[in-house]
C-alpha positions as semicolon CSV with decimal commas, in nm:
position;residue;x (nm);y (nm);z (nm)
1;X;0,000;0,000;0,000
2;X;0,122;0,391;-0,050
3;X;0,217;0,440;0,340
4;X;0,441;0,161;0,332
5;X;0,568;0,244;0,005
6;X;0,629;0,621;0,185
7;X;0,814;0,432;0,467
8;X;1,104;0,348;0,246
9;X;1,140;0,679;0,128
10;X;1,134;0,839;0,447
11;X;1,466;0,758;0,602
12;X;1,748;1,024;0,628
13;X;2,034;0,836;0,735
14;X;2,310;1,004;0,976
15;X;2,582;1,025;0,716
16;X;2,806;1,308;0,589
17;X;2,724;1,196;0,231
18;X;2,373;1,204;0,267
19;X;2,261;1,323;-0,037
20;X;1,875;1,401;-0,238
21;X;1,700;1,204;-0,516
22;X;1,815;1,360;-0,819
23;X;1,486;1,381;-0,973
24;X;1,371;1,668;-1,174
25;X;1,192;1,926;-1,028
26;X;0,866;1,825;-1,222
27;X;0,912;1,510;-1,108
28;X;0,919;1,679;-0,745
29;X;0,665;1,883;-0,789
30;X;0,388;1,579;-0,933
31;X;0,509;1,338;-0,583
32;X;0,439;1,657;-0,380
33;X;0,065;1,682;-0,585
34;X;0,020;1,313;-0,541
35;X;0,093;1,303;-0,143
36;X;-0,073;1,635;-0,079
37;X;-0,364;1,432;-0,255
38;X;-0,302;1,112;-0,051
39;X;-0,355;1,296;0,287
40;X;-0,642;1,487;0,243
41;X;-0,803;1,148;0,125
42;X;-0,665;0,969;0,418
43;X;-0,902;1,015;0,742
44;X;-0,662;0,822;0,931
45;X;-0,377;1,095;0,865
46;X;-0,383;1,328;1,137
47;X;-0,111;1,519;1,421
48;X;-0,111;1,275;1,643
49;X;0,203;1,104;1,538
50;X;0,247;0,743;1,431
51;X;0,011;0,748;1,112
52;X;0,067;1,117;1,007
53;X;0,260;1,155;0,624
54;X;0,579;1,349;0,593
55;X;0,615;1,475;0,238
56;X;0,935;1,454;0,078
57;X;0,908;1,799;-0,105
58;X;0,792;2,067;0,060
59;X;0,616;2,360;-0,129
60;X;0,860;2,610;-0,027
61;X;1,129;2,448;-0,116
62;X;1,087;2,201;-0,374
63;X;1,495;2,208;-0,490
64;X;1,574;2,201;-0,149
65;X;1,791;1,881;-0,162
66;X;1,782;1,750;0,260
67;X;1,377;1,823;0,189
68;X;1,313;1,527;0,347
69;X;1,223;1,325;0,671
70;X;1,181;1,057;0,900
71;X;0,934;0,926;1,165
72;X;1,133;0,898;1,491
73;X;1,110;0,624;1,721
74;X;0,889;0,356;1,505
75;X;1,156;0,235;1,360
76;X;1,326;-0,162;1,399
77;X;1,677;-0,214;1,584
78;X;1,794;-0,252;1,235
79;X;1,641;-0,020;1,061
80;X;1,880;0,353;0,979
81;X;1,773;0,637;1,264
82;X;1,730;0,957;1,135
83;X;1,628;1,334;1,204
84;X;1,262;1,466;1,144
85;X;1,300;1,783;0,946
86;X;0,962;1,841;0,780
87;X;0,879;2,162;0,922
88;X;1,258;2,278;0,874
89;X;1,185;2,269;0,505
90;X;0,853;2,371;0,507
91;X;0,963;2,768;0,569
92;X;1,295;2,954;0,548
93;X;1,384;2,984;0,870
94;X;1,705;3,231;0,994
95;X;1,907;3,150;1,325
96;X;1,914;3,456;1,576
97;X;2,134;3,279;1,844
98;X;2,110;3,456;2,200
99;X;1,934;3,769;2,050
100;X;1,604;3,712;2,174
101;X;1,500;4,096;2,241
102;X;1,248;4,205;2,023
103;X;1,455;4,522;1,997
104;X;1,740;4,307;1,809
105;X;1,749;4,220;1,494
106;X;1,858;3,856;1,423
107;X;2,257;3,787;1,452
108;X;2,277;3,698;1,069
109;X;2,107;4,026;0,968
110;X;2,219;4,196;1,273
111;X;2,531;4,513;1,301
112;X;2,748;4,174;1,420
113;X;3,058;4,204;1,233
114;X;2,926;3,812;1,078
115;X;2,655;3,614;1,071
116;X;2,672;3,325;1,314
117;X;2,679;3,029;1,013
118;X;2,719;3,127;0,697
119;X;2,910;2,899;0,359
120;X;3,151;3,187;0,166
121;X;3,196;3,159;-0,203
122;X;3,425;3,402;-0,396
123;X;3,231;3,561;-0,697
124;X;3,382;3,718;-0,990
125;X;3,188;3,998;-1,179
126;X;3,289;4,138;-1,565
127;X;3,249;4,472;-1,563
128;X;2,986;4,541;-1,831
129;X;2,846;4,901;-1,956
130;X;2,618;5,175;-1,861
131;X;2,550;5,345;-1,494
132;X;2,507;5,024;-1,346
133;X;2,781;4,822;-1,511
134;X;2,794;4,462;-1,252
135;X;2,400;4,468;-1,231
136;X;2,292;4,458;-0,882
137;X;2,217;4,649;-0,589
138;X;2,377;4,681;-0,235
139;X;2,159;4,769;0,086
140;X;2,277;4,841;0,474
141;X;2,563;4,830;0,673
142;X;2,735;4,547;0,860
143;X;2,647;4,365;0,695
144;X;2,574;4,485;0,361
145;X;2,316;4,278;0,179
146;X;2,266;4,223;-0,226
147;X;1,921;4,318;-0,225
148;X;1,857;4,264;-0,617
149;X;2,028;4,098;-0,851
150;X;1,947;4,227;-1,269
151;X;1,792;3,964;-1,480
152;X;2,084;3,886;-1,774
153;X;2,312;4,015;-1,574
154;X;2,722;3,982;-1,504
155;X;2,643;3,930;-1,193
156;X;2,361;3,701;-1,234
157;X;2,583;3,509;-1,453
158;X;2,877;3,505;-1,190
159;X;2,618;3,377;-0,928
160;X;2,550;3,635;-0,692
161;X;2,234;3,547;-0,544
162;X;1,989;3,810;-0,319
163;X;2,068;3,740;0,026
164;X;2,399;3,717;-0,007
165;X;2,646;3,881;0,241
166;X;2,935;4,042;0,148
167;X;3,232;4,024;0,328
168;X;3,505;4,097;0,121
169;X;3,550;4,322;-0,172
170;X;3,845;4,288;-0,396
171;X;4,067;4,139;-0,108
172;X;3,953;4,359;0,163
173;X;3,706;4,265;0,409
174;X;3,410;4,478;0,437
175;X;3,203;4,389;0,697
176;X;3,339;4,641;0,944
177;X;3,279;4,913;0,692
178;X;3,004;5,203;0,605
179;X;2,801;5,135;0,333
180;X;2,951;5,370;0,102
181;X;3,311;5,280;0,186
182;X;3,276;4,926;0,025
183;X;3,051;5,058;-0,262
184;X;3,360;5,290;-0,327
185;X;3,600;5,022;-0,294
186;X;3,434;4,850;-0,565
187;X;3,403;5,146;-0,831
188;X;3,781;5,236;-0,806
189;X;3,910;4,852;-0,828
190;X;3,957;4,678;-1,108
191;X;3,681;4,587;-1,429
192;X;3,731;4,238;-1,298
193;X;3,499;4,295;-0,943
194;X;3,611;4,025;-0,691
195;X;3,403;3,942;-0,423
196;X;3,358;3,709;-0,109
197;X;2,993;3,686;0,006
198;X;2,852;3,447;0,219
199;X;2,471;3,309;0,260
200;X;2,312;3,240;0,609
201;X;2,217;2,915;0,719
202;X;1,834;2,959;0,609
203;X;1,920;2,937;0,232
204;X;1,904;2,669;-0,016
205;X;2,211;2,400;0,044
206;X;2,338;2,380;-0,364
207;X;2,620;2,628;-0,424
208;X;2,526;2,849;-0,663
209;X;2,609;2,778;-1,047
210;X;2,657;3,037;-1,298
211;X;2,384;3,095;-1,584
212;X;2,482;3,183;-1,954
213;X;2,266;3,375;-2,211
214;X;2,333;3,402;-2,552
215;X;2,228;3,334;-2,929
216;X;2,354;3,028;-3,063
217;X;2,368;2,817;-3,399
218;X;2,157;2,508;-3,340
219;X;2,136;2,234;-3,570
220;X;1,780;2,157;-3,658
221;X;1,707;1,759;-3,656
222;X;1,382;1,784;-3,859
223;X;1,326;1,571;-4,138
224;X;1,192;1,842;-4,356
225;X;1,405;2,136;-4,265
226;X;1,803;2,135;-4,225
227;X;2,038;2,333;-4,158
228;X;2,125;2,612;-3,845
229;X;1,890;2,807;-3,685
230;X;2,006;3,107;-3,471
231;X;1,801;3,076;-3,138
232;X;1,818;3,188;-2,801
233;X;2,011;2,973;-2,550
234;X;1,983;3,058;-2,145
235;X;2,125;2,794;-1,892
236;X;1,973;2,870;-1,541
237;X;2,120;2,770;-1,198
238;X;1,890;2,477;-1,167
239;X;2,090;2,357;-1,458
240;X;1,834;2,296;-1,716
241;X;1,937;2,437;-2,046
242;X;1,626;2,656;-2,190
243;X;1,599;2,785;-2,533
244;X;1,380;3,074;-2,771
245;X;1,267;3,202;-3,096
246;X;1,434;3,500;-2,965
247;X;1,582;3,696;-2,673
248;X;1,257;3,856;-2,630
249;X;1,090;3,537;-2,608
250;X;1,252;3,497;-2,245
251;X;0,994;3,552;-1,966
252;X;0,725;3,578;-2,188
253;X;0,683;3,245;-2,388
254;X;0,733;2,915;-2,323
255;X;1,064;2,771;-2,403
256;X;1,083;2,582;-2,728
257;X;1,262;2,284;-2,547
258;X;1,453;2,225;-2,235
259;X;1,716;2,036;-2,147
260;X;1,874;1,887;-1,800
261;X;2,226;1,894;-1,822
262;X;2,352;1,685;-1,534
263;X;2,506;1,382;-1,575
264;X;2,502;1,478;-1,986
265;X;2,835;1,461;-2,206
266;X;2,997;1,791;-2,354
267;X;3,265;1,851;-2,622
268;X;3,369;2,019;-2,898
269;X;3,323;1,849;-3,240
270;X;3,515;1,869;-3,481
271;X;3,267;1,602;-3,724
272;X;3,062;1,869;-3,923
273;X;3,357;2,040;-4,058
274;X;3,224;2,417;-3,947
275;X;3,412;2,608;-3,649
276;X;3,322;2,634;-3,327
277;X;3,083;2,364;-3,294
278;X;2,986;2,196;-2,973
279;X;2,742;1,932;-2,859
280;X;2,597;1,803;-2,595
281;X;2,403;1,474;-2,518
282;X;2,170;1,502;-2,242
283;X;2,147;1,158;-2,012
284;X;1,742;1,160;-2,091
285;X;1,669;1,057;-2,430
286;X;1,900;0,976;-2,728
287;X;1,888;1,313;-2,866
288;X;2,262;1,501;-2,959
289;X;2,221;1,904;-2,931
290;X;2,474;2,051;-3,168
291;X;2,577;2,389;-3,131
292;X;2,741;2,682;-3,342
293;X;2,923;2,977;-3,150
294;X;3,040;3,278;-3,304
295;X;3,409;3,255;-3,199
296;X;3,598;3,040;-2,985
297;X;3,567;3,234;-2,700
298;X;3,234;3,215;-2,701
299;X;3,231;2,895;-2,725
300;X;3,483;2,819;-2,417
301;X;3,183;3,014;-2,221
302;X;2,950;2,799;-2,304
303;X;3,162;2,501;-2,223
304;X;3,254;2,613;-1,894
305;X;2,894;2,678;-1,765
306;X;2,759;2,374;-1,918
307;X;3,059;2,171;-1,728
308;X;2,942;2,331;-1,410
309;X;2,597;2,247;-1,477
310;X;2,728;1,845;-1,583
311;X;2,847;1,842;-1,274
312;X;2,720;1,992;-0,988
313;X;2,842;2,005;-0,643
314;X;2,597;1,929;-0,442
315;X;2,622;2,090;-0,043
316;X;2,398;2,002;0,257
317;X;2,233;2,304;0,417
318;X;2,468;2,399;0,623
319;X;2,272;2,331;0,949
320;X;2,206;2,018;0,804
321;X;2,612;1,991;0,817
322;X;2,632;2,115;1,174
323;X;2,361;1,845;1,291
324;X;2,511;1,605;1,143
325;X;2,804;1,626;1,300
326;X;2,726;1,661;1,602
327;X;2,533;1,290;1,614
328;X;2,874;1,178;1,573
329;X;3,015;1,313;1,890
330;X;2,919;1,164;2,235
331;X;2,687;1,320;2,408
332;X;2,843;1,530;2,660
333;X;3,055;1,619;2,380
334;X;2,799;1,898;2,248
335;X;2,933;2,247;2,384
336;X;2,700;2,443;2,520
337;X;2,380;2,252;2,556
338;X;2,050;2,403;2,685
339;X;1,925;2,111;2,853
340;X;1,993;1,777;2,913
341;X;1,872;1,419;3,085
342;X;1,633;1,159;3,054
343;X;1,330;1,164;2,852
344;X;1,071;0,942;2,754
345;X;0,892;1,007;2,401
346;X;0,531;0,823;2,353
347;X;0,552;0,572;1,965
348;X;0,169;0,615;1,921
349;X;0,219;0,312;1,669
350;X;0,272;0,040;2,001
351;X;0,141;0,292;2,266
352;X;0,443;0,234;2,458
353;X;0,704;0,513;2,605
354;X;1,075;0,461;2,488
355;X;1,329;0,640;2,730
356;X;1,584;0,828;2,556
357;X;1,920;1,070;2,676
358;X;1,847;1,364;2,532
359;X;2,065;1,663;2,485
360;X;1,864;2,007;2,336
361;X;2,125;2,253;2,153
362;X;2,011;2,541;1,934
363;X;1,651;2,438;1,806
364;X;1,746;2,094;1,781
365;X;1,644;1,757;2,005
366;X;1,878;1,493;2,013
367;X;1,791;1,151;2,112
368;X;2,052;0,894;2,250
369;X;2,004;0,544;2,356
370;X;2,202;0,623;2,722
371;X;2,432;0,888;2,829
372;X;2,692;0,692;2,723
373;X;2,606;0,606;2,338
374;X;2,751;0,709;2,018
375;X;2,586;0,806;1,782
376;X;2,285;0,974;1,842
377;X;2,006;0,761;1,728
378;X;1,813;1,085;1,595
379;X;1,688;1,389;1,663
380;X;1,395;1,661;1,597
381;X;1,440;1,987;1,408
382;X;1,224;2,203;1,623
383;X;1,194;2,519;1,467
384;X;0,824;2,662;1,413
385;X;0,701;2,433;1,713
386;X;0,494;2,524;2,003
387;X;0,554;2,375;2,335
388;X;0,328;2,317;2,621
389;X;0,206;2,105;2,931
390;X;-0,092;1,831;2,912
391;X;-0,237;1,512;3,022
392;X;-0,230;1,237;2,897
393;X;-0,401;0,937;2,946
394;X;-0,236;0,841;3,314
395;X;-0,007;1,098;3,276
396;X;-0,066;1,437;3,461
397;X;0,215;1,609;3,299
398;X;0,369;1,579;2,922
399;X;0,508;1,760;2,717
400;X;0,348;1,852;2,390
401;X;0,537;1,956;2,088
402;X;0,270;2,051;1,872
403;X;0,376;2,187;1,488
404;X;0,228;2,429;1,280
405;X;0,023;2,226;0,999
406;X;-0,137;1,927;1,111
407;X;-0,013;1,696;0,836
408;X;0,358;1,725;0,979
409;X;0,369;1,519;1,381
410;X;0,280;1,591;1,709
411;X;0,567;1,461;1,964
412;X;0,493;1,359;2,286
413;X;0,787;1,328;2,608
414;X;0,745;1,316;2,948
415;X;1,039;1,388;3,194
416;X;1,111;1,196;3,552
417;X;0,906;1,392;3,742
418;X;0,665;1,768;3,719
419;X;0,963;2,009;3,811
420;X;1,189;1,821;3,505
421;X;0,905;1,858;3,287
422;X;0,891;2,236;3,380
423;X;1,219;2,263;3,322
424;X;1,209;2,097;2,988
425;X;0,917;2,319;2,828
426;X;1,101;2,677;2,935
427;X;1,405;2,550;2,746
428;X;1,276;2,420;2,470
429;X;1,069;2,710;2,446
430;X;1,422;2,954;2,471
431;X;1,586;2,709;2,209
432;X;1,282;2,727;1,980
433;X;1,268;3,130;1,980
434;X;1,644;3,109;1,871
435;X;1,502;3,078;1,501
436;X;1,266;3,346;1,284
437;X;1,101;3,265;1,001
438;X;1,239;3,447;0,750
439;X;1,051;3,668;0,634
440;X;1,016;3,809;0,985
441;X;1,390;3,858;0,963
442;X;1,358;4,036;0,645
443;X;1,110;4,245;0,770
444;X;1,306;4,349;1,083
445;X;1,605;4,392;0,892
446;X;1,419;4,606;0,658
447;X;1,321;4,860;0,918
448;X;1,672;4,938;0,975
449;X;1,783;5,312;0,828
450;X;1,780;5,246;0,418
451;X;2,111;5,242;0,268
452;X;2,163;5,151;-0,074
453;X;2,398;5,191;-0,381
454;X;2,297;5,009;-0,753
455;X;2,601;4,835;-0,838
């Protein structure tokens, strides 16, 4: 039946490697129709735990490649343990550390001189032409914030994504700095603009490939016409290759074809006797795309994007990556914790209570098997839960964690005794307000004194 057939798709084991089905996104975005479709028919579906469906693509973040989840605690002894993330990927969320006053802004959008977790990436912009010859905007001060990013582009092409951070501008770090010192910094460097930047632990985990836009030559395959047709080529980040009647076409018709280039083969070809021809053999079909540049250098730019697009390197979200790692370490090895000890969590499936050790660190619930195991069997994401006391059943006092939607799970614990239940809730509660969404950080960090500078 489907819910067993969603059981073995469920499991995130605790591995550095861990990586997401490399499915197309249309192929993600029918599943996430389909089980969307499977719940509302599905009376027995509800919060309460054991029964309830995790979906393996979110709507908010359908690339998202860690969008998925596991059912803790109803698993076999033999069976891979695993975190539940559902509601981490159901929202971007931004970490805000100690700065709990309202009158703060988070620490990754705060005047810190850094964000608390962010991945760099070193981004080199052409200079192009005009007022605004890299293509984007800058906004605030420490940090400084690309705020918009031109369609078409250097800049879009180089990568640089809204959101980012900057931290250093051609080699000098800028995150101490006014506003209009680093803008400065950049107009008197070099045409070549070179730039570290680094995104915050509530965007998407794939590092960011370059797009490419362009006319090419491509050779028609129709039985009735031959020949070359001049049409217009754009690879996007997501690595599909799209292409138009004509650059006007973009944005405002459908693309004649597209294209996934991962896991395709590349090369120049030298078999058509004409210059500057390349092709490119998608892994989906038997279909061979040949293309015509207009000079070699051209043509090197389209080979170097589509290489990056071939191969992707694929990144967990970076809190994925700190997570991870710390299941690997004992658990008195996890600086800092918020709370720790002995709790039992209710499996709903066999209405029995399994005791776990439990250490709580930054928004996240980790469950070992005794104070002295390694590694953690699992652990809950928490962020976007609400906490409180109730009965249940025999029990006086236990601990609800209750999420948002009702088609993501409702955990249950229970602690030794009332006072270590108390204690339990009003840190779980602290660790939970450690996150925004984000679009509450956006908005707070928008309220801050406007300054900006079009790039």
């Amino acid at each position: 039946d489907w819910k067993s057939e969603m059981n073995k798709t469920r499991k995130l084991p605790l591995k550095k490697d861990t990586r997401a089905s490399d499915s197309s996104q249309e192929d993600a975005i029918d599943q996430w129709a389909r089980r969307r479709k499977q719940f509302k028919d599905s009376k027995k579906c509800s919060s309460t735990g054991g029964s309830s469906i995790n979906s393996t693509i979110t709507e908010g973040s359908v690339n998202s490649e860690d969008a998925r989840s596991v059912d803790l605690g109803l698993y076999s002894e033999n069976e891979d343990r695993g975190f539940y993330t559902e509601n981490f990927h159901s929202a971007s969320w931004v970490f805000r550390g100690d700065d709990v006053s309202p009158d703060n802004s988070p620490r990754c959008l705060s005047k810190r001189p850094r964000p608390v977790a962010i991945r760099e990436r070193t981004v080199k912009i052409a200079k192009g032409i005009g007022n605004y010859p890299w293509g984007f905007r800058i906004q605030f001060s420490k940090p400084i914030l690309v705020t918009e990013v031109d369609t078409n582009s250097a800049a879009e092409e180089a990568g640089l994504q809204v959101g980012d951070i900057l931290i250093a501008v051609n080699g000098t770090d800028v995150t101490s700095m006014p506003h209009s010192e680093a803008a400065n910094l950049a107009r008197k460097g070099p045409d070549i603009l070179t730039m570290i930047v680094g995104s915050d632990i509530s965007r998407y985990p794939n590092t960011p490939k370059p797009t490419c836009r362009g006319y090419l030559h491509k050779r028609t395959q129709s039985a009735i016409l031959k020949g070359w047709r001049k049409r217009w080529f754009v690879l996007k980040h997501n690595g599909y290759l799209h292409y138009y009647k004509h650059k006007k076409d973009e944005g405002k018709c459908r693309p004649l074809e597209v294209a996934k280039l991962e896991g395709a083969e590349i090369g120049v070809d030298t078999s058509l006797g004409k210059p500057f021809v390349f092709k490119c053999t998608p892994q989906a079909g038997n279909r061979i795309f040949y293309f015509c540049a207009t000079s070699n250098q051209e043509m090197k730019r389209w080979l170097e994007a589509m290489d990056k697009a071939v191969h992707p390197i694929h990144q967990n979200h970076v809190w994925v990556d700190v997570t991870l790692h710390n299941t690997t370490l004992p658990p008195l090895a996890i600086k800092n914790p918020e709370c720790l000890g002995l709790l039992h969590q209710l499996d709903r499936s066999k209405d029995v209570w399994i005791q776990h050790y439990c250490i709580l660190k930054d928004g996240c619930l980790y469950f070992y098997a005794t104070l002295r195991s390694t590694p953690a069997q699992g652990g809950l994401y928490l962020q976007g839960y609400i906490v409180s006391e109730q009965s249940l059943g025999s029990k006086r006092s236990v601990i609800e964690l209750k999420p948002p939607s009702e088609e993501f799970k409702t955990f249950y614990l229970c602690a030794e005794n009332v006072n270590e239940n108390k204690r339990w809730i009003a840190a779980l509660k602290a660790s939970i307000n450690k996150w925004l969404p984000l679009h509450q950080a956006i908005q707070d960090f928008m309220n801050r004194p406007l300054e900006e500078t079009r790039m």
